[in-house]
Structures are given as C-alpha cells and as structure tokens.
C-alpha positions in Angstrom: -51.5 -12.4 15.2 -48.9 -11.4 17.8 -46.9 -14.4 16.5 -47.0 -13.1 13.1 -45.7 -9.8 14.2 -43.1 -11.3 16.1 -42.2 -13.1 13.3 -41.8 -10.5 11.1 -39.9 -8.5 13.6 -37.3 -11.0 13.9 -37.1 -11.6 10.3 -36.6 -7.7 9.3 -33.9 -7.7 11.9 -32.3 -10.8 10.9 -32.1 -9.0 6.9 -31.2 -5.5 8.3 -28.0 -6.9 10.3 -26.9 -9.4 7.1 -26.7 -5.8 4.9 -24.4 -4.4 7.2 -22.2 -6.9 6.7 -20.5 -6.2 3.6 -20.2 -2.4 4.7 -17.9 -3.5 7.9 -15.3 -5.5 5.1 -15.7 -3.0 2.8 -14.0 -0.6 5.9 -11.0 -3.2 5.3 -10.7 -3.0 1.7 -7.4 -1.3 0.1 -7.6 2.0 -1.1 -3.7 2.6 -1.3 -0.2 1.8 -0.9 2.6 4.2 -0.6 6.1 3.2 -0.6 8.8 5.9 -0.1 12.6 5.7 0.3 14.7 8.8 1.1 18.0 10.1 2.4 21.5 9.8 1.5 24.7 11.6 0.5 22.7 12.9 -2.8 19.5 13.9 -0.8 17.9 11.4 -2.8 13.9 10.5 -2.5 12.0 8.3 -4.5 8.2 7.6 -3.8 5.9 4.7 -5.1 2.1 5.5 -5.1 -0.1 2.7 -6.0 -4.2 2.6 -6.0 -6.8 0.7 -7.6 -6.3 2.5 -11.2 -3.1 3.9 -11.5 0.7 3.2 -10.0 2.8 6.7 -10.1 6.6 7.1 -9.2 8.8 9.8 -8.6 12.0 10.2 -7.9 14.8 13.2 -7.0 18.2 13.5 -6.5 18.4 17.0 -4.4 22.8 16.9 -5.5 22.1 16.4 -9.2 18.6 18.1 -9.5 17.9 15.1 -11.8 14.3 13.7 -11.3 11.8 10.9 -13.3 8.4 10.4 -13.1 6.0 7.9 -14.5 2.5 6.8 -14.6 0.7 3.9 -15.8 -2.4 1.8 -15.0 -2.7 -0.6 -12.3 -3.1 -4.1 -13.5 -5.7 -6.1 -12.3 -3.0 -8.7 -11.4 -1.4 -6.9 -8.8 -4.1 -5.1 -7.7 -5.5 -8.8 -7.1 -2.4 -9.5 -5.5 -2.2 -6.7 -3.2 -5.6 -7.2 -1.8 -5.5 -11.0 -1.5 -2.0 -10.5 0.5 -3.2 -7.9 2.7 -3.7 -9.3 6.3 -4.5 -6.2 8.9 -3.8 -8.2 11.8 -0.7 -8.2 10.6 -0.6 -4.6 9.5 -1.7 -3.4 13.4 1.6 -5.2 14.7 4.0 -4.0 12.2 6.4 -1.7 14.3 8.7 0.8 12.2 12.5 0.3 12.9 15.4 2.8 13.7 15.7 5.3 11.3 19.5 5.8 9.3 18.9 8.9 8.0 21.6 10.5 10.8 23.9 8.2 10.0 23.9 9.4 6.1 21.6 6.5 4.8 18.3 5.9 4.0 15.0 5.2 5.4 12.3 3.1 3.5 8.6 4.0 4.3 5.4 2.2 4.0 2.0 3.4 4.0 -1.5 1.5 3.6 -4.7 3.1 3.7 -8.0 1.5 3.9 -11.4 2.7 2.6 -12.4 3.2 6.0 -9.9 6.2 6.4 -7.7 4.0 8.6 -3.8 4.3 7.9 -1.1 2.2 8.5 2.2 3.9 8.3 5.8 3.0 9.6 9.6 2.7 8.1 12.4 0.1 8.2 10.5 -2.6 9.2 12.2 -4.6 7.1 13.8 -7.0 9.8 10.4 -7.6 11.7 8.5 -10.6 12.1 5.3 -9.8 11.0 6.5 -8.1 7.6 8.1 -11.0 6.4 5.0 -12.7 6.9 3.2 -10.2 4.4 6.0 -10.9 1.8 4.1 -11.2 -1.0 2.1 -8.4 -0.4 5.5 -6.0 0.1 7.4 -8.0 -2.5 4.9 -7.1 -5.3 4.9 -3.0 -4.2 8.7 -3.8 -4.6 8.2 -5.7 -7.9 6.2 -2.5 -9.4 8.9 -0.3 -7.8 11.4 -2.1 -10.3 9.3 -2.4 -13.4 8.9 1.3 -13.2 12.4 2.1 -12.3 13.2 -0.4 -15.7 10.8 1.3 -17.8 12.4 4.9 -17.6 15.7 3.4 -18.0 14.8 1.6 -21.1 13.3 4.9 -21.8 16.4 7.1 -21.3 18.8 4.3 -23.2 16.2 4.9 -26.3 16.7 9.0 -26.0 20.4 9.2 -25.7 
C-alpha cells in the first residue's frame, strides 16, 4: 500500500511539473515590436508598431506639420517570421549605441516586449555583434517599415 501511494505521489508530481512547462515559454513568446526613428533638421519621427494582429505606422515632420498614418493586419508570414527569428539570448546582450541626435541626426529605436511583461529596449545598435546576428528578425520589422512607407506613397501619387 505504501508503494502504491508512493507511486502515485511521484507520478502526480511528475504531471504537475510537465504543465508548467509550456507556461515558462509562453513568458518568452512575442507580444510586440516597436521600431522608432527620430530627430533631424525637420524634427522628424516616425514609429513602427507591430503585434500579433495589426502593424501601425506613424510618421511627423515637426518643420512641415505633415504627418501619415496607416494600419493593416499582420500577416501570419511575418508574424511567423518574427517569432521564429527571435533569439533572447541574443536580445539580453544587445547594447544601444551613441545617440546623434546632438549632432542634428537621428536615432533609430528598437523595442520588444514579451508576454511575460519583460522589455527589451535600446537604439543605434545597428553596428553591434549580436544584432547582426538577429538580421532576419530586424530586417523583416525593416521590410514592413518599407511596405508601409510604399503603400501611402502609392496612396498619395493616386490623390494628387
């Protein structure tokens, strides 16, 4: 009897630590990408905002007072993409560069947040190791960036 009650000790805590599992990868999962890019002569600021079901871009120039802003749907492609590419070991050692802005130029931000709450945030990275090792995963916020920035263009060509 005491074996059987061992057993089934074991057992239950054997199935109790396999369902937590998938709770401590969901913490890692992507909830969102920002991508901002600011500064200049113009006081220009653009900012890229991309989750699971929808991509939204703005942009301003603070000189001409001219702005754009656009929302679609997130494609399953690049959301694929973005969560296959994602590698947080990576992401922890990611170290933001000098900024330009007092030099009259602009900085480029980056921010990815988990479903955990976790955040990672830094600008001008650009040059460092460990983001061109995520290429593909900053190369497609940079490809939606530019279908976006397309799409209005095509849009204004139509309206004038």
């Amino acid at each position: 009897m005491k074996r059987i009650i061992y057993f089934l000790i074991i057992v239950i805590t054997c199935l109790a630590c396999k369902s937590q599992q998938p709770l401590s990868a969901n913490n890692n999962k992507l909830c969102k990408v920002e991508y901002s890019n600011y500064g200049g002569i113009h006081g220009w600021e653009e900012s890229l905002s991309i989750t699971e079901e929808n991509i939204s871009y703005n942009s301003i120039s603070r000189r001409t007072n001219k702005s754009e802003k656009e929302l679609e749907k997130t494609s399953e492609n690049v959301w694929r993409k973005l969560e296959s590419s994602l590698d947080i070991h990576l992401l922890e050692r990611i170290k933001s560069g000098e900024s330009t802005l007092l030099y009259d130029g602009k900085d480029t931000k980056f921010k990815i947040v988990l479903c955990s709450g976790k955040e990672f945030s830094f600008i001008n990275s650009q040059d460092s190791d460990e983001y061109q090792k995520m290429n593909e995963f900053f190369s497609t916020i940079l490809d939606c960036r530019t279908k976006i920035i397309s799409k209005i263009n095509n849009n204004d060509k139509i309206n004038h």
